[in-house]
C-alpha positions as CSV (number, residue, x, y, z in Angstrom):
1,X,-54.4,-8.8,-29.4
2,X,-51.7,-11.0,-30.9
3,X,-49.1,-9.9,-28.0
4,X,-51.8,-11.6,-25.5
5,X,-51.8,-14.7,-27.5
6,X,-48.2,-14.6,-27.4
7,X,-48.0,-13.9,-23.8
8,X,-50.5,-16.7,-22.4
9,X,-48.1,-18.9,-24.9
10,X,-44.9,-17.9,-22.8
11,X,-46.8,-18.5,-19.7
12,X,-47.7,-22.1,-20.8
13,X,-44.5,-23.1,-21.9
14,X,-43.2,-21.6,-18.3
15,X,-45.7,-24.3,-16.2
16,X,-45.2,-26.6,-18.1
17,X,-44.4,-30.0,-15.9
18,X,-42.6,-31.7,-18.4
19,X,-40.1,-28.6,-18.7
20,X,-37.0,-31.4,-18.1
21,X,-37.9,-33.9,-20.4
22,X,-38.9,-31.0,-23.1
23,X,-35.4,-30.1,-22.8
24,X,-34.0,-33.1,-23.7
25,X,-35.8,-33.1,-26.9
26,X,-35.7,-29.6,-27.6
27,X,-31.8,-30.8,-28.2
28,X,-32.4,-33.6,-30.2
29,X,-35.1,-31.5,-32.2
30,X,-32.7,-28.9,-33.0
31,X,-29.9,-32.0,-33.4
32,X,-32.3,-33.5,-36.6
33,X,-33.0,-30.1,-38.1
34,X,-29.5,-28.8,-38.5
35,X,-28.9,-32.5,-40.0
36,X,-31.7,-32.4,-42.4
37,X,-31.0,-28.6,-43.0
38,X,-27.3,-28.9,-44.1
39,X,-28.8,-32.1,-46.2
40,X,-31.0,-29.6,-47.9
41,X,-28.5,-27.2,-47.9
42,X,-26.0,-29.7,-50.3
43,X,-28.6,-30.6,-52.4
44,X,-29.4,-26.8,-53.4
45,X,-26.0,-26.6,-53.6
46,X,-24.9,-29.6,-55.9
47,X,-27.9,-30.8,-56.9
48,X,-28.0,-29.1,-61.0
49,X,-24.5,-30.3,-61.3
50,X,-25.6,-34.0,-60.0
51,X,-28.2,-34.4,-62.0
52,X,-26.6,-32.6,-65.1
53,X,-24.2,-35.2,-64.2
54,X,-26.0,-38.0,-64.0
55,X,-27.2,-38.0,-67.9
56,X,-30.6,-39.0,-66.9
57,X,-31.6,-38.3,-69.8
58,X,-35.1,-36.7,-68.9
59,X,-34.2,-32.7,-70.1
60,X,-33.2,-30.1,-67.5
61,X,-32.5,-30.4,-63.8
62,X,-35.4,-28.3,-63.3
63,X,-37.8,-30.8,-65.5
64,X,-36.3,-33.5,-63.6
65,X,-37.4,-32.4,-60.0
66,X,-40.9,-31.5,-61.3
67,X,-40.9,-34.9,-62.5
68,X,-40.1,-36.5,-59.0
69,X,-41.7,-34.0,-57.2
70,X,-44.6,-36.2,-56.7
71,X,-42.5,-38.6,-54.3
72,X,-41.1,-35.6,-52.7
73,X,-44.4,-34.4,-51.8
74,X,-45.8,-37.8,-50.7
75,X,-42.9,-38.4,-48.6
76,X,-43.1,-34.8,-47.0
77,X,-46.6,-35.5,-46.1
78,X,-45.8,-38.9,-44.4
79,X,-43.3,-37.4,-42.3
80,X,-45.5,-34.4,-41.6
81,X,-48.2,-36.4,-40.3
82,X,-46.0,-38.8,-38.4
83,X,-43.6,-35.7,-36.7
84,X,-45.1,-32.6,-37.0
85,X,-46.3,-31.5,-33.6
86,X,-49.1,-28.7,-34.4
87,X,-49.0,-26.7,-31.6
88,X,-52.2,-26.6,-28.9
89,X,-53.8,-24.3,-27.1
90,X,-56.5,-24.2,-24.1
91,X,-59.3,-22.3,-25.7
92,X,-61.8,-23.0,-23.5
93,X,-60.5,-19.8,-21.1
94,X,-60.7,-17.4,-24.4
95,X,-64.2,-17.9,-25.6
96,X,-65.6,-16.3,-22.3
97,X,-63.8,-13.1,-23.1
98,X,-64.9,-10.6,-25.5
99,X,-62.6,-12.0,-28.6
100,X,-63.5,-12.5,-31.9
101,X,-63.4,-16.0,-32.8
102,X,-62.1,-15.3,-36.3
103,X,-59.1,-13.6,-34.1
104,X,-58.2,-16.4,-32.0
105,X,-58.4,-18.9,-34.4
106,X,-55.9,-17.1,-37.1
107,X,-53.7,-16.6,-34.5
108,X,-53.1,-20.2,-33.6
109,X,-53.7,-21.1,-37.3
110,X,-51.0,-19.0,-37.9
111,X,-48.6,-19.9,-35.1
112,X,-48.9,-23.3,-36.5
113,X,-47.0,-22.7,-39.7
114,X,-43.7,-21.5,-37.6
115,X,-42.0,-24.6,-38.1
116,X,-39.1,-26.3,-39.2
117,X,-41.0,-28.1,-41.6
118,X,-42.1,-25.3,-43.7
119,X,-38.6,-23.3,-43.5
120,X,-35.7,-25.8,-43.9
121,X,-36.7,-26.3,-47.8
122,X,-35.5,-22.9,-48.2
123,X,-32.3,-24.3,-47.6
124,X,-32.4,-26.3,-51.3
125,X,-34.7,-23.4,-53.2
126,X,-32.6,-20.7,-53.0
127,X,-29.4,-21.7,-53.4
128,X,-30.7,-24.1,-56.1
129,X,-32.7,-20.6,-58.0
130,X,-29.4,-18.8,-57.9
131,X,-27.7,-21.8,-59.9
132,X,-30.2,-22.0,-62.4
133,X,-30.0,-18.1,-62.7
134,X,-26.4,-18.5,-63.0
135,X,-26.6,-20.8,-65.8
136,X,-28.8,-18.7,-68.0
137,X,-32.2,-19.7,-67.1
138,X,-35.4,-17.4,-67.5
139,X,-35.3,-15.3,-64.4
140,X,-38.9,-15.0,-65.0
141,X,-39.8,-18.4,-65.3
142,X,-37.2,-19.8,-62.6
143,X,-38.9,-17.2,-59.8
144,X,-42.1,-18.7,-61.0
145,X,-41.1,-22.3,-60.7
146,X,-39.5,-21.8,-57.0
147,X,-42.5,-19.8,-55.8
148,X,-44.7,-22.7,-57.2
149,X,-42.5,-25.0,-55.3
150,X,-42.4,-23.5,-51.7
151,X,-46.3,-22.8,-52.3
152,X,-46.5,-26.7,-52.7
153,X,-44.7,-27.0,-49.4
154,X,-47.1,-24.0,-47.3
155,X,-50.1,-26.0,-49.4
156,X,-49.0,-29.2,-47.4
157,X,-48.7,-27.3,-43.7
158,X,-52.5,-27.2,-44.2
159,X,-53.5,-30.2,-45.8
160,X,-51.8,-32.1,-43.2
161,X,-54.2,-30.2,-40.7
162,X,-57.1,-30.7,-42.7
163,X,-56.1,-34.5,-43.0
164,X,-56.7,-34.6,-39.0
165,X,-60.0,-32.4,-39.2
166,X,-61.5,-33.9,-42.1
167,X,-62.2,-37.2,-42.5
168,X,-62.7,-36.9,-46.5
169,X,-59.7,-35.3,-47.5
170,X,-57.7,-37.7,-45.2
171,X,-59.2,-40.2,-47.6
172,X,-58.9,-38.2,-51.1
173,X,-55.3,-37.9,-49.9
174,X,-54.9,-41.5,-49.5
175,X,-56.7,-42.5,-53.2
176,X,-54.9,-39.9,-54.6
177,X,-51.0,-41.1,-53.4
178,X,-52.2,-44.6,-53.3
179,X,-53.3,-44.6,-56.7
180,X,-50.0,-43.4,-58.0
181,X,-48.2,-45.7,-56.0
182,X,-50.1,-48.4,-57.9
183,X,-49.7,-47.1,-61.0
184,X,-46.1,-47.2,-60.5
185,X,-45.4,-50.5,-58.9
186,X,-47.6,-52.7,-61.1
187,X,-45.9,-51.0,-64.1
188,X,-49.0,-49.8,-65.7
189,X,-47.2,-46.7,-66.9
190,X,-44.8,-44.2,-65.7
191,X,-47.4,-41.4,-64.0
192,X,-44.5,-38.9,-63.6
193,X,-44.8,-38.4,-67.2
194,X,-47.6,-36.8,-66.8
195,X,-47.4,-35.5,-63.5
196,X,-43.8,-33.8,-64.2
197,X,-46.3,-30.9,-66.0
198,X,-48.2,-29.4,-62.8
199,X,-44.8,-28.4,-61.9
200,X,-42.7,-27.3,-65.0
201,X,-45.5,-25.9,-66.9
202,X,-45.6,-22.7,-64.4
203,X,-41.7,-22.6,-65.9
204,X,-42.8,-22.6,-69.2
205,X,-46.2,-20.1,-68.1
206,X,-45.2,-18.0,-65.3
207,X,-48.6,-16.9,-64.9
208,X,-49.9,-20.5,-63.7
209,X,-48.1,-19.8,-60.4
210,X,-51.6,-17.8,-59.5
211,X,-53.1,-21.3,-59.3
212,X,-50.3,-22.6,-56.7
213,X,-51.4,-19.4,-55.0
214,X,-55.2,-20.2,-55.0
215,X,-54.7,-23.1,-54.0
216,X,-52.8,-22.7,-50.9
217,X,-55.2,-19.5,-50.2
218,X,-58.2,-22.0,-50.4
219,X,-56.4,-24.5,-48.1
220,X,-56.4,-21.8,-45.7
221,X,-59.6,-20.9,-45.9
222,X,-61.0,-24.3,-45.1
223,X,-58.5,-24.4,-42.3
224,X,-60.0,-21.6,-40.6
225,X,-63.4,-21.7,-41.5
226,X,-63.5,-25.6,-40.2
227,X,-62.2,-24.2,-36.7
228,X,-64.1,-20.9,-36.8
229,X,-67.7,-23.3,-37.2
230,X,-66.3,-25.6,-34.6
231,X,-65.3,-23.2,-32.1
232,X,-68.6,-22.8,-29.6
233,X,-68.5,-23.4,-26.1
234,X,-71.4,-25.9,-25.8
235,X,-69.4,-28.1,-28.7
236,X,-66.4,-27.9,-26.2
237,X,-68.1,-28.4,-22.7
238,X,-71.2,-30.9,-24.1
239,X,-70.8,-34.8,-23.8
240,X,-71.6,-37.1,-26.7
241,X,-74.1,-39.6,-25.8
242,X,-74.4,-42.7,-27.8
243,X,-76.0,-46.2,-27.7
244,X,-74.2,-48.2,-25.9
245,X,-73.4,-52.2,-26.6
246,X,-71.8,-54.7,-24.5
247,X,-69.8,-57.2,-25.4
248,X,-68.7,-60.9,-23.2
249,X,-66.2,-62.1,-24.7
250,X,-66.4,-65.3,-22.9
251,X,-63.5,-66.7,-24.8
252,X,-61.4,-64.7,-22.8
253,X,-62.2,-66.0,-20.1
254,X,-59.4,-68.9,-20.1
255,X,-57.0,-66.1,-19.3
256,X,-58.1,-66.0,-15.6
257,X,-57.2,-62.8,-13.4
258,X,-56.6,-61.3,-16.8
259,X,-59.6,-61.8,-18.3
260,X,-61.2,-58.5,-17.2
261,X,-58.2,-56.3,-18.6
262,X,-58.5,-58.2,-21.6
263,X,-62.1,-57.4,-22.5
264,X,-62.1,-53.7,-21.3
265,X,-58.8,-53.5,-23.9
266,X,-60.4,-54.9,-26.6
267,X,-63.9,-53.2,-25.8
268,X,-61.4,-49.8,-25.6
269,X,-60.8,-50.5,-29.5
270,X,-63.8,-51.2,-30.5
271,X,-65.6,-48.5,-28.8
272,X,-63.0,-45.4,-29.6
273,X,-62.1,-44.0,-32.5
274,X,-58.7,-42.6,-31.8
275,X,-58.2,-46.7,-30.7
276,X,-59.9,-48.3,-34.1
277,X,-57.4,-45.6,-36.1
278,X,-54.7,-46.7,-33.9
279,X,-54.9,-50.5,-34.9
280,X,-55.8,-49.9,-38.5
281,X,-52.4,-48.2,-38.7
282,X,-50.9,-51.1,-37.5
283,X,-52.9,-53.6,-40.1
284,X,-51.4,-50.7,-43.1
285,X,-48.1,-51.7,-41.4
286,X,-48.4,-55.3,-42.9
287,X,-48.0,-54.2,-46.3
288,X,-44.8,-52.5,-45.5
289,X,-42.6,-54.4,-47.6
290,X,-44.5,-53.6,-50.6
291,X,-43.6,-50.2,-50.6
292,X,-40.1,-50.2,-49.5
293,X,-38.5,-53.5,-50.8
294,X,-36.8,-53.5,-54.4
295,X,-34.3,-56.0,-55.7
296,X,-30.4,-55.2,-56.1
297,X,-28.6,-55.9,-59.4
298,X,-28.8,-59.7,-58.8
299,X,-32.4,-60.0,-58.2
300,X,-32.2,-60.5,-54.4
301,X,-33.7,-58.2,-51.5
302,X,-31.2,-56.3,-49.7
303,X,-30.6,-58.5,-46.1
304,X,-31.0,-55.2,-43.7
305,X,-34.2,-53.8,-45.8
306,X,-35.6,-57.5,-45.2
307,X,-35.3,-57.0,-41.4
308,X,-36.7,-53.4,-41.3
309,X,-39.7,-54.5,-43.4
310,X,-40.1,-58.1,-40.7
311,X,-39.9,-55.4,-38.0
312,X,-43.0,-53.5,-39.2
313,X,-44.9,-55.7,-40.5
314,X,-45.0,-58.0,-36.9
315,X,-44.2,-55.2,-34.8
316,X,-47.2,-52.7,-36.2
317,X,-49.6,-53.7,-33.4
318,X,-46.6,-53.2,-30.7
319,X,-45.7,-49.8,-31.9
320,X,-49.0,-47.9,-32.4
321,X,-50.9,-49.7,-29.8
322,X,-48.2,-50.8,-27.2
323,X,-46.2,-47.6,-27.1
324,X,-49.6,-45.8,-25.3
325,X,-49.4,-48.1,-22.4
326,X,-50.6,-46.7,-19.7
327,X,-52.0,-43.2,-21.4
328,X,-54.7,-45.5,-23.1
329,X,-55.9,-45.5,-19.5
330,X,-55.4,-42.1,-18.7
331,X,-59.1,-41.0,-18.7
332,X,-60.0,-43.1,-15.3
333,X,-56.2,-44.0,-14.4
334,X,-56.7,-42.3,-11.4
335,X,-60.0,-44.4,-10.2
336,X,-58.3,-47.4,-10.8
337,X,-55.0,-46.8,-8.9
338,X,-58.0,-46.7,-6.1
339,X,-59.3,-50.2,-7.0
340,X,-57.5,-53.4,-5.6
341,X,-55.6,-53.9,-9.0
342,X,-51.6,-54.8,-8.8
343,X,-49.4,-53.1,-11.2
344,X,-48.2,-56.7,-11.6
345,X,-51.7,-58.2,-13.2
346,X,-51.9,-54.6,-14.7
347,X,-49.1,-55.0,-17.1
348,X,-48.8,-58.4,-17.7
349,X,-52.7,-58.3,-19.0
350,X,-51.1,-55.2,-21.4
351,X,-48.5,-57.8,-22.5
352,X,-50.6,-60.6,-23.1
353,X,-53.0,-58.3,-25.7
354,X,-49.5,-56.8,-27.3
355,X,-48.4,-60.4,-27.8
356,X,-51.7,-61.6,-28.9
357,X,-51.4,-58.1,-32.0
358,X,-48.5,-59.1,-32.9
359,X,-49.1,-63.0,-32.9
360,X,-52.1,-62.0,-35.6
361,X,-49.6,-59.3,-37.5
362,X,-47.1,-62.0,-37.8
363,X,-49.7,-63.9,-40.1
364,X,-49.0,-61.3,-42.7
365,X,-46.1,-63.3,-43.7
366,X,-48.3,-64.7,-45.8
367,X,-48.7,-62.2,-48.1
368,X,-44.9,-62.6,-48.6
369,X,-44.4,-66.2,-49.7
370,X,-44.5,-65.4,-53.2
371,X,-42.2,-62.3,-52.8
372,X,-39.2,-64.3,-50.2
373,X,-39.6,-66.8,-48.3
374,X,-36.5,-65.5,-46.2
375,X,-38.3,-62.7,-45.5
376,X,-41.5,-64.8,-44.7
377,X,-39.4,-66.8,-42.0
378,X,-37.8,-63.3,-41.0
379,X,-41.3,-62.0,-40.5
380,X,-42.0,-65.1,-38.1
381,X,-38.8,-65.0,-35.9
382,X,-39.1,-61.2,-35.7
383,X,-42.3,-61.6,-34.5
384,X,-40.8,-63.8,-31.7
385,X,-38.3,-61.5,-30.9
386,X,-41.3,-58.2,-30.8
387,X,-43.4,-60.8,-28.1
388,X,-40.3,-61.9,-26.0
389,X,-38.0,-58.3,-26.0
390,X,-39.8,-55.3,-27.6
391,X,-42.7,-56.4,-25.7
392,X,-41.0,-55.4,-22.3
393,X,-39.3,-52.7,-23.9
394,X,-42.7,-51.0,-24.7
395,X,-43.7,-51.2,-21.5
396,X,-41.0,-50.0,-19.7
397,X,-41.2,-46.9,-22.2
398,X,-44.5,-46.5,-20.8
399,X,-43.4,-45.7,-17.5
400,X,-42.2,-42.7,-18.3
401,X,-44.3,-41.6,-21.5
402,X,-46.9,-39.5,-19.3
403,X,-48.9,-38.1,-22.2
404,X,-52.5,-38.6,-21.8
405,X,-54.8,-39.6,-24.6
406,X,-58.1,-38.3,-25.1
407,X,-60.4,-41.2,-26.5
408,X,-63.1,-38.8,-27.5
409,X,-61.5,-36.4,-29.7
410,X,-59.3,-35.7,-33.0
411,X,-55.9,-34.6,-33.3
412,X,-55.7,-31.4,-34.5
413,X,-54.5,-27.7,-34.2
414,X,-56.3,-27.4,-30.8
415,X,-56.2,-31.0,-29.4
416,X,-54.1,-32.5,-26.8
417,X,-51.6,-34.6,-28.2
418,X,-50.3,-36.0,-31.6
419,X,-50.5,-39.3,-32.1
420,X,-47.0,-38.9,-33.0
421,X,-44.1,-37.1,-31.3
422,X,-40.1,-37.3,-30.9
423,X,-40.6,-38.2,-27.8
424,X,-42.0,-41.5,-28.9
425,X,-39.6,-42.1,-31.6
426,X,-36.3,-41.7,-29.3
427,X,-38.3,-44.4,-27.3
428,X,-38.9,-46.9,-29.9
429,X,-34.8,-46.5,-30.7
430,X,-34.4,-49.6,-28.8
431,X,-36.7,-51.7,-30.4
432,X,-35.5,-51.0,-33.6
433,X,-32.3,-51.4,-33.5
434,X,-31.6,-54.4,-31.0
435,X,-33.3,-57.1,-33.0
436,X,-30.8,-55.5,-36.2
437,X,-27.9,-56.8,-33.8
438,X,-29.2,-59.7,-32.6
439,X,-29.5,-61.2,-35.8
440,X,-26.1,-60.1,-37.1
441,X,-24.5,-61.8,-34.6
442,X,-26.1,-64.9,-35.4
443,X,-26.0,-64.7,-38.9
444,X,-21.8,-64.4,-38.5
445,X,-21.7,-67.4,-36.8
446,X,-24.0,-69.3,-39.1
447,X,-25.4,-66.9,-42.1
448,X,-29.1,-66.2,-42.2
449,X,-30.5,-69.1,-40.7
450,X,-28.1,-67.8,-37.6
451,X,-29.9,-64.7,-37.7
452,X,-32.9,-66.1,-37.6
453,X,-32.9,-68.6,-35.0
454,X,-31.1,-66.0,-32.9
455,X,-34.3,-63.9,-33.4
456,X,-36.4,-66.6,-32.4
457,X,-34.3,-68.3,-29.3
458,X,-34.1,-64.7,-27.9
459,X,-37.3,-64.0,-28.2
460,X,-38.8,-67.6,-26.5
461,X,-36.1,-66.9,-23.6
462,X,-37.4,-63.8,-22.8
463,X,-41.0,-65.5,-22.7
464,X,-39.8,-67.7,-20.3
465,X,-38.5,-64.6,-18.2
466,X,-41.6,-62.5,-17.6
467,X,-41.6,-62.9,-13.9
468,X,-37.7,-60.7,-13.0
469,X,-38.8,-58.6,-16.1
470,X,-42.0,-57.7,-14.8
471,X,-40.7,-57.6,-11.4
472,X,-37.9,-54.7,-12.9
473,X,-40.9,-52.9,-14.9
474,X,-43.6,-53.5,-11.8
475,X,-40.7,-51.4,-9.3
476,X,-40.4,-49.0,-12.2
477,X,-44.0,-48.0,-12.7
478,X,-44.2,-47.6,-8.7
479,X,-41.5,-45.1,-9.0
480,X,-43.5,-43.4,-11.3
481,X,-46.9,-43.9,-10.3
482,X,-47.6,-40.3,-8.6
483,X,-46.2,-38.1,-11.3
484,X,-48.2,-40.3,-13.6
485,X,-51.3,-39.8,-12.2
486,X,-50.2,-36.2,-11.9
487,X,-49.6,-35.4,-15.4
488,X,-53.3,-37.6,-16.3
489,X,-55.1,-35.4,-13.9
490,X,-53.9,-32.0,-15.6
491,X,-54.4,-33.4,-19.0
């Protein structure tokens, strides 16, 4: 049974349309996984002697990385649910055959986990185990400890899926991290004390690795049982009816011919919850700085972290909501390349409710004033700079980012898309990194109010541009407008 899985996978890799662009990142993929593997790979290597070397004074190597395991794991999880691609299948075709459910479901459950994600850690575990060993550790109790650890990372495969089937543990995962992170930056006490002990007691106790085990067995378990009790035909082919509510908006109205993309944008939001997820991502955005941003030696915020965090916290809107334009459309796309709607009034409407995000993220620079006001007058001009440049940039992106979204459903194991995907992030490159230059070359001319008025002069000049912009992107989405509409229609 599992070599016809395996064989309808081929053939859907084989049709796939976007064979070319897959290509491209299939290099890039492979690029960052050798990079992070060799990373790994040196850590494993040198890592007892760094820390041994370090005098930390917190006992062993191996008590030290149970102690900061915690951040490992919440940083793992971040990236997993920003990068890792579950893998999808069309199911619909399977369920009129004469398979067992239970079949089909472990199959895909279980292709999911071959991934770089839950391999490359091998990389620091084993030749990290055979230092240890080396040095006269427990063999016992070191085996114990490293099959604890890689069970924590085969524990988080799951949990990452469950975050996007369940809407509870999506939210016990968030109290849980979030709560430690509080602990730690208010200084109420130092929680890897206590935390260092899930992890370094099963050194101590080898036996305790059976609860590692059980716990990654019962992650499984809810994996497949969730898809198992999902899986029925009628669930899949049945469409949700719900009471509807209209909205005017008349205070849109000012906006003229734009108006009516306006209000369908902003009922789009409202109405879907894929959309409402989408823009509370980008509100979490404005708290960016808390997380990242810790003074040097002299007190004062590192200059390029202070530009990262103004990026985020103004650009948040731009980047989860912009970066969908036009797949936000992609359910009636088709219809309303039929309607007597120019690609001109099209986009500039989609700039015009960018601009107005990223005017509202940009008053999260108040929750800054008591941290830096540079960074407060960083968040503004950068917020400039995301309306004038990025907000073009996203666009233009857009052309060529032909990945549909379905409104209506969750991401998961047998959706359609991620919300994230490399794809996306090589796009948003530019965005990052130009406003970075721009303000370096104005702060060497006149320091950091150089930088920032370059930010902001930039950004108002490309306001005052939108008509050869849009003229550029307008050709551009032309040029792509029947492969678009192809890739919508075989979403």
């Amino acid at each position: 049974m599992n070599k016809l899985f395996v064989f309808l996978e081929k053939k859907r890799l084989l049709r796939n349309k976007n064979q070319d662009m897959n290509t491209v990142l299939t290099v890039f993929k492979w690029l960052a996984i050798v990079y992070f593997g060799l990373m790994f790979l040196l850590l494993g290597i040198g890592g007892y002697f760094s820390i041994e070397k370090a005098g930390l004074g917190m006992g062993s190597p191996i008590q030290v990385i149970s102690r900061f395991w915690m951040y490992y794991m919440v940083a793992e999880m971040m990236m997993r649910f920003m990068l890792q691609k579950l893998p999808t299948a069309s199911i619909k075709p399977l369920l009129v055959l004469p398979i067992p459910k239970l079949k089909i479901v472990k199959f895909y459950v279980g292709s999911s986990f071959v991934s770089a994600f839950n391999f490359v850690q091998l990389l620091f575990i084993i030749p990290f185990t055979i230092v240890c060993l080396s040095k006269g550790y427990s063999i016992i109790g070191v085996l114990a400890w490293v099959v604890a650890v890689y069970l924590c990372v085969c524990t988080m495969h799951f949990v990452n899926i469950l975050i996007e089937s369940y809407k509870s543990v999506f939210i016990a995962v968030i109290v849980v991290f979030g709560s430690l992170a509080a602990i730690q930056y208010f200084n109420l006490f130092d929680s890897t004390e206590y935390t260092q002990y899930l992890l370094y007691s099963v050194y101590e106790y080898p036996v305790l690795v059976l609860a590692y085990a059980l716990i990654l067995a019962a992650s499984i378990w809810l994996t497949i049982r969730y898809y198992v009790t999902n899986m029925y035909m009628d669930d899949l082919l049945k469409t949700k009816v719900e009471v509807g509510t209209t909205q005017e908006m008349k205070w849109l109205d000012g906006f003229g011919t734009y108006a009516s993309f306006l209000k369908n944008d902003l009922r789009l939001i409202m109405r879907n919850k894929r959309a409402r997820t989408t823009v509370l991502m980008s509100v979490l955005f404005m708290f960016y700085g808390f997380l990242v941003l810790t003074p040097g030696h002299n007190g004062e915020y590192p200059m390029f972290m202070m530009i990262f965090v103004a990026f985020f916290v103004s650009g948040g809107f731009l980047m989860m909501f912009g970066q969908y334009v036009p797949s936000w459309d992609s359910s009636y796309y088709p219809l309303m390349m039929t309607q007597n709607i120019t690609y001109k009034n099209y986009l500039k409407s989609k700039w015009l409710i960018i601009a107005l995000g990223t005017a509202i993220s940009m008053l999260g620079a108040v929750l800054y004033i008591n941290k830096s006001m540079e960074l407060v007058y960083l968040i503004l001009a950068m917020g400039m700079f995301n309306i004038g440049v990025n907000g073009y940039i996203v666009l233009w992106g857009g052309a060529y980012l032909k990945s549909p979204v379905d409104l209506t459903a969750n991401k998961n194991v047998f959706g359609d898309k991620n919300a994230f995907n490399l794809r996306v992030m090589l796009i948003s490159l530019p965005k990052l990194f130009l406003p970075v230059i721009f303000y370096y070359i104005g702060a060497a001319i006149c320091g950091f109010w150089g930088g920032v008025v370059t930010l902001a002069i930039v950004g108002i000049i490309g306001m005052f541009f939108q008509a050869p912009v849009f003229k550029f992107i307008e050709k551009i989405y032309k040029k792509e407008k029947y492969s678009t509409l192809d890739a919508f229609k075989s979403k």
